[in-house]
C-alpha positions in Angstrom: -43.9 -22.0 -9.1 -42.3 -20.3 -12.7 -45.3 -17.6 -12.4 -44.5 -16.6 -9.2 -40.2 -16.9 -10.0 -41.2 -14.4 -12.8 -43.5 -12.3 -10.3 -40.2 -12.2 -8.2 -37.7 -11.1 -10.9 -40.1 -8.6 -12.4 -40.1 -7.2 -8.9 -36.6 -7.0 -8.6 -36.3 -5.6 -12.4 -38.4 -2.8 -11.7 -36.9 -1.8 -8.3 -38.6 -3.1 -5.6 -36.9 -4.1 -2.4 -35.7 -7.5 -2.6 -35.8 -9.3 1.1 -34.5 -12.4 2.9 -38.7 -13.7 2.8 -38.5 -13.2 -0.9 -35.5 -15.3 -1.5 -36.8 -18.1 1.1 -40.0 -18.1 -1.5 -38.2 -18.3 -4.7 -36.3 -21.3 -2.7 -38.9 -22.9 -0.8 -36.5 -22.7 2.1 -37.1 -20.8 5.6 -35.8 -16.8 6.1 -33.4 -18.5 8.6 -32.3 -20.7 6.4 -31.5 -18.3 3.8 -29.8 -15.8 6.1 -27.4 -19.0 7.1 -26.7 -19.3 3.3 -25.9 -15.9 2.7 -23.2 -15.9 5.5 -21.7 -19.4 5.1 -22.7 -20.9 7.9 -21.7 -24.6 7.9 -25.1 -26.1 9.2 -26.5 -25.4 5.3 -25.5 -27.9 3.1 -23.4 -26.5 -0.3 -26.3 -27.4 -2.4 -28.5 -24.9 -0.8 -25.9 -22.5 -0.5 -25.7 -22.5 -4.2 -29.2 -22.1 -4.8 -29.7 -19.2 -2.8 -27.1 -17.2 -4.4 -27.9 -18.3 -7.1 -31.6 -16.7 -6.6 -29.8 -13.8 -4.8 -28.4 -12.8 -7.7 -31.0 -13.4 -9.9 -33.3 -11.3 -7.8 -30.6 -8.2 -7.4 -30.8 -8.8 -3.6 -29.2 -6.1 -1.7 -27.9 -6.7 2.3 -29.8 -3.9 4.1 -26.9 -2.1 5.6 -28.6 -0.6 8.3 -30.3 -4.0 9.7 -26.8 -5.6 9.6 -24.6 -2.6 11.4 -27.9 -3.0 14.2 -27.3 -7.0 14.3 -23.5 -7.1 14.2 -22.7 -3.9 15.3 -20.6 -3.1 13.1 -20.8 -0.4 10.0 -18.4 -2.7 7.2 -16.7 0.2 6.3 -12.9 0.8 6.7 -11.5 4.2 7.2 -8.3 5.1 4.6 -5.8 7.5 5.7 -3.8 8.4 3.0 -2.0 12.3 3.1 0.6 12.5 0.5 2.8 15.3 0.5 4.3 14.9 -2.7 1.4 15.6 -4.1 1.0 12.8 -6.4 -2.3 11.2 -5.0 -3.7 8.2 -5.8 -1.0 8.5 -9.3 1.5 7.3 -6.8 2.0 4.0 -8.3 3.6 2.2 -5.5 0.5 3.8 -2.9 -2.1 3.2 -5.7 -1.0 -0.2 -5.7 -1.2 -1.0 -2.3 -5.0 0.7 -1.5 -6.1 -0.8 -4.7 -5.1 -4.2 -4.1 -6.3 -3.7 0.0 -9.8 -2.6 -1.2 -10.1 -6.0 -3.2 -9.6 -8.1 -0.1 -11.9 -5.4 1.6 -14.6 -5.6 -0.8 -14.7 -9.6 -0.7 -14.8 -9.3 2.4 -18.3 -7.6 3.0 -16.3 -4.2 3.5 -16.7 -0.7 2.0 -13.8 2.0 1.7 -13.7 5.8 2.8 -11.2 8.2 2.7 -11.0 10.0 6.6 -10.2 13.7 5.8 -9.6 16.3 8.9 -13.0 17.4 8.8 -16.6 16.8 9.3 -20.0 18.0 8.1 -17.5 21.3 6.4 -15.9 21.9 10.2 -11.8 20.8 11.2 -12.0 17.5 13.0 -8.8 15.2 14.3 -8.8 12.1 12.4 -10.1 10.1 15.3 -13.5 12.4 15.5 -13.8 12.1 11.6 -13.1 8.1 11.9 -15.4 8.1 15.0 -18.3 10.2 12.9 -18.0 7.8 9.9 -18.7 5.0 12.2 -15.3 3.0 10.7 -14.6 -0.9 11.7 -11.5 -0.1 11.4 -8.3 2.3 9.9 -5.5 1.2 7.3 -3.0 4.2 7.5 -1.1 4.3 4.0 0.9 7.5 4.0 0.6 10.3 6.9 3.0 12.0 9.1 3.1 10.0 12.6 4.7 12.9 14.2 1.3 14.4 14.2 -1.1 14.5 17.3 -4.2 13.6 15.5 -2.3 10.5 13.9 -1.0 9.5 17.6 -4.7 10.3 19.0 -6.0 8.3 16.4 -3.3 5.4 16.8 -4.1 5.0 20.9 -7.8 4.9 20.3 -10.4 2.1 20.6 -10.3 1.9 16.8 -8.6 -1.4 15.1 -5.8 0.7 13.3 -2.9 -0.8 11.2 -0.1 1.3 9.7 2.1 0.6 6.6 5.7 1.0 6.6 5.8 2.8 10.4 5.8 0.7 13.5 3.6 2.0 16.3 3.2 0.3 20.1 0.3 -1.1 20.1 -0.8 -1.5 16.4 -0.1 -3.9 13.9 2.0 -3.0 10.8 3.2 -4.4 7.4 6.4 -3.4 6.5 8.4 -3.8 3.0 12.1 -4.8 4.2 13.7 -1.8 3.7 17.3 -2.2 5.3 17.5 -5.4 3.1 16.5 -3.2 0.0 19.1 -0.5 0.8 21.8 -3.1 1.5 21.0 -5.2 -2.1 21.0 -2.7 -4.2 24.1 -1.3 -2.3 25.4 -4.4 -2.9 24.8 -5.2 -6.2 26.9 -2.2 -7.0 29.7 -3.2 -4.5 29.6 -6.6 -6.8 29.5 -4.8 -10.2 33.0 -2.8 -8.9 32.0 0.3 -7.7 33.2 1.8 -4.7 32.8 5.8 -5.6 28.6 5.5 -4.6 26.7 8.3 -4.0 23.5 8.2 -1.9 20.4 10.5 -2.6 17.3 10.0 -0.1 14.2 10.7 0.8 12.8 12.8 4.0 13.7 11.7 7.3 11.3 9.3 8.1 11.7 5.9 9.9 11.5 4.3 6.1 14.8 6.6 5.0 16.9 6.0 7.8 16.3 2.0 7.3 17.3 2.1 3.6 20.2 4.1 4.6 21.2 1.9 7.1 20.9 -0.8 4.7 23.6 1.4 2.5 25.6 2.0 5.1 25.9 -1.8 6.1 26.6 -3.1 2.7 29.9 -0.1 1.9 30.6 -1.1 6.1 31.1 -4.9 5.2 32.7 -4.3 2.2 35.6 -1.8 3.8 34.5 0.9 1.7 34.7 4.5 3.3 31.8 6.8 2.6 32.8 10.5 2.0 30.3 12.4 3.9 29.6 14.7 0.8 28.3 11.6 -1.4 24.8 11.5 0.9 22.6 14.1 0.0 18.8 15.0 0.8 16.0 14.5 -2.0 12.3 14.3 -1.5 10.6 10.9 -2.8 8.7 11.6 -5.8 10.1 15.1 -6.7 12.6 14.8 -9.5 13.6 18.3 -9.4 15.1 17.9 -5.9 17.2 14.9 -6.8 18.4 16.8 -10.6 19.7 19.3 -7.7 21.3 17.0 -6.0 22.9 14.8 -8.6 24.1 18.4 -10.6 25.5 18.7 -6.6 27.1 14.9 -6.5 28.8 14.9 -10.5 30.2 18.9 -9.6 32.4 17.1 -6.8 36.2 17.1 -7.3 36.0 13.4 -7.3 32.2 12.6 -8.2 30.7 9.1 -7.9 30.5 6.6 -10.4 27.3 5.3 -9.7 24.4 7.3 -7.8 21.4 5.5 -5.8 17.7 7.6 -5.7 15.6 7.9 -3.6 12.8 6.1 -6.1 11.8 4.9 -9.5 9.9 8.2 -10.3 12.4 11.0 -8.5 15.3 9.0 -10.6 13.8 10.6 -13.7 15.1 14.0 -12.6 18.8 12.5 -12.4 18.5 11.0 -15.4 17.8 14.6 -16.8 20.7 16.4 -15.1 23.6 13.8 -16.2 22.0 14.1 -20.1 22.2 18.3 -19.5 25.8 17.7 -18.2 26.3 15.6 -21.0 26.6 12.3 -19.2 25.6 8.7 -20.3 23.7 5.9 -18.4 25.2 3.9 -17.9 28.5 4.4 -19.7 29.8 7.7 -17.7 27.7 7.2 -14.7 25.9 4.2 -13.2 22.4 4.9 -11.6 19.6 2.9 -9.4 16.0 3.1 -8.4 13.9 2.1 -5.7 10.3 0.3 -6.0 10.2 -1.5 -8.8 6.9 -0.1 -11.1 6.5 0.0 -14.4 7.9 3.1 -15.5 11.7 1.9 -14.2 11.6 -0.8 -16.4 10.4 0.8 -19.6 12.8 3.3 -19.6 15.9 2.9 -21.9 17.7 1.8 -20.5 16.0 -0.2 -18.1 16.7 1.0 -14.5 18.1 -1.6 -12.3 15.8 -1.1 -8.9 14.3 -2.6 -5.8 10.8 -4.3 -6.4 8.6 -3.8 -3.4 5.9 -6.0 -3.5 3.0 -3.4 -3.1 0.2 -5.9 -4.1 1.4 -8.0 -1.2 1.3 -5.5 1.0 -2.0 -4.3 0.3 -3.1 -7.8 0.9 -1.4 -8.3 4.2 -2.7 -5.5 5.5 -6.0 -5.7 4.8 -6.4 -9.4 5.5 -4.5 -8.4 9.1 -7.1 -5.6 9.7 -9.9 -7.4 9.6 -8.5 -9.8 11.8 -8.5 -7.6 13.9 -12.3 -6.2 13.4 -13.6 -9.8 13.5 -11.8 -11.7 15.8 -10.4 -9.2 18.5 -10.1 -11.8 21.4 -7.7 -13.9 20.0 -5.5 -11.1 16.9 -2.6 -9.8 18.7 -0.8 -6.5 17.1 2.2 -8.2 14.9 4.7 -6.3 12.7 4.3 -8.4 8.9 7.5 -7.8 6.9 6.9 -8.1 3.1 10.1 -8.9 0.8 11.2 -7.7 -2.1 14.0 -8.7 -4.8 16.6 -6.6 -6.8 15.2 -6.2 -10.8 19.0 -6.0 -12.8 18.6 -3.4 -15.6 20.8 -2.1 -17.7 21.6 1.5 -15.9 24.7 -0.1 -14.2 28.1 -0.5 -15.8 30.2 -3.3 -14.6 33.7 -2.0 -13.9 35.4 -4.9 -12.8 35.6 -6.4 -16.2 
């Protein structure tokens, strides 16, 4: 038995193609039998389970992908749609975040990720030919603009597809709570005793218009008017369009005495303007962020933001997807909303001391 266990590994050392038979050898067990054990099925008992990884392992055995998409139909492989127009990429840490911590779940899971781009074999394809062509279980769609035909064509096709932050009919979606995010930190001003707030946001997409409704709620309750001229278009992730906008906000007659950005990273272009205009965080003008990474809270000093929970998120929406792939008769399309909480810095003064 150890001659032919070495005869098995020096196989498997120098290349050769490792099988299900060659396993049930090494384990004295049946090819059925070993199949069961390598997908968990519960008429193997744990022990045998753990010896046929075990000797799985030990061999380098390697599923054949092209026997399992002809048994189960399926290829394993989820489709990524991720278009960023900020131009950031996968350097987008709140994005990055969320696709890396998906793929985990994705790769425990059996699955393999691709990127769908509009085209196939060098010609322009929709997204749904391109998904369609790679054969995809299914689509996670991080960042995109849903105004787009090939989006929607891809959206009302036969493919399990689950969006992030957008709710479509039809398809399931996990959402950060953005109205709450917009209303706490709106608060949290409010409750520090300022009523002068100006408002710099993203591009009108369905994940503005709920943080600004969040703003709007929190100055409503509080009886605070909002002068028209203290809400002003930025783009997320582009610091020069909100050092524009705040040079815009602090040139007002009567200017704000704290300002809200649109996110962590675009706040760095604020913080800019105020120190060219000779302004101090937060001692002439109180500032806050949105999204909680790193950077906001290594800053000096530390921005006071909204933590969205982007490793959740990522989680959700993967473990929601393949749900989906795997058990279509009984998923149902669900909107999963993902909390966050308010991370106090040191960028806001309190003026009702």
């Amino acid at each position: 038995m150890v001659q032919n266990e070495n005869v098995f590994v020096k196989n498997a050392r120098e290349g050769k193609i490792v099988t299900i038979k060659d396993i049930a050898k090494r384990c004295g067990v049946s090819p059925s039998t070993v199949s069961k054990a390598l997908n968990n099925y519960g008429d193997v008992s744990q022990e045998t389970i753990n010896r046929v990884r075990q000797a799985a392992k030990e061999l380098n055995y390697r599923p054949n992908a092209a026997a399992r998409t002809l048994k189960t139909n399926r290829s394993y492989d989820i489709g990524i749609l991720f278009v960023d127009d900020t131009m950031c990429g996968l350097t987008h840490q709140y994005f990055s975040a969320i696709l890396n911590s998906a793929k985990t779940v994705f790769e425990a899971s059996g699955y393999s990720i691709t990127f769908i781009s509009p085209t196939v074999g060098g010609r322009p394809a929709s997204f749904l030919e391109s998904a369609r062509y790679r054969n995809c279980d299914g689509v996670l769609i991080a960042s995109i603009d849903f105004s787009s035909q090939s989006v929607v064509d891809l959206l009302r096709s036969e493919i399990p597809t689950l969006t992030i932050d957008y709710d479509y009919p039809g398809c399931s979606c996990v959402m950060s709570d953005n109205v709450d995010g917009g209303f706490a930190l709106t608060k949290h001003l409010i409750d520090m005793g300022h009523r002068k707030i100006g408002l710099i946001h993203g591009e009108n997409t369905l994940v503005t218009r709920k943080r600004v409704n969040g703003f709007y709620r929190a100055m409503r309750e509080a009886g605070i008017p909002v002068p028209e001229e203290y809400v002003l278009e930025g783009v997320y992730s582009d610091p020069n369009s909100t050092a524009d906008a705040t040079v815009a906000l602090m040139s007002l007659p009567d200017p704000p005495t704290a300002i809200m950005y649109p996110d962590d990273f675009s706040y760095i272009g604020g913080r800019n303007a105020l120190e060219r205009l000779g302004l101090r965080i937060p001692e002439d003008v109180s500032a806050v962020g949105y999204d909680g990474i790193m950077l906001s809270q290594v800053l000096r000093p530390a921005l006071t933001t909204w933590y969205q929970d982007a490793e959740e998120i990522g989680r959700a929406s993967a473990k929601k997807l393949i749900e989906e792939i795997e058990a279509p008769d009984t998923s149902v399309p669900e909107q999963i909303l993902v909390h966050g909480q308010l991370l106090v810095g040191r960028s806001v003064k309190n003026l009702s001391e």
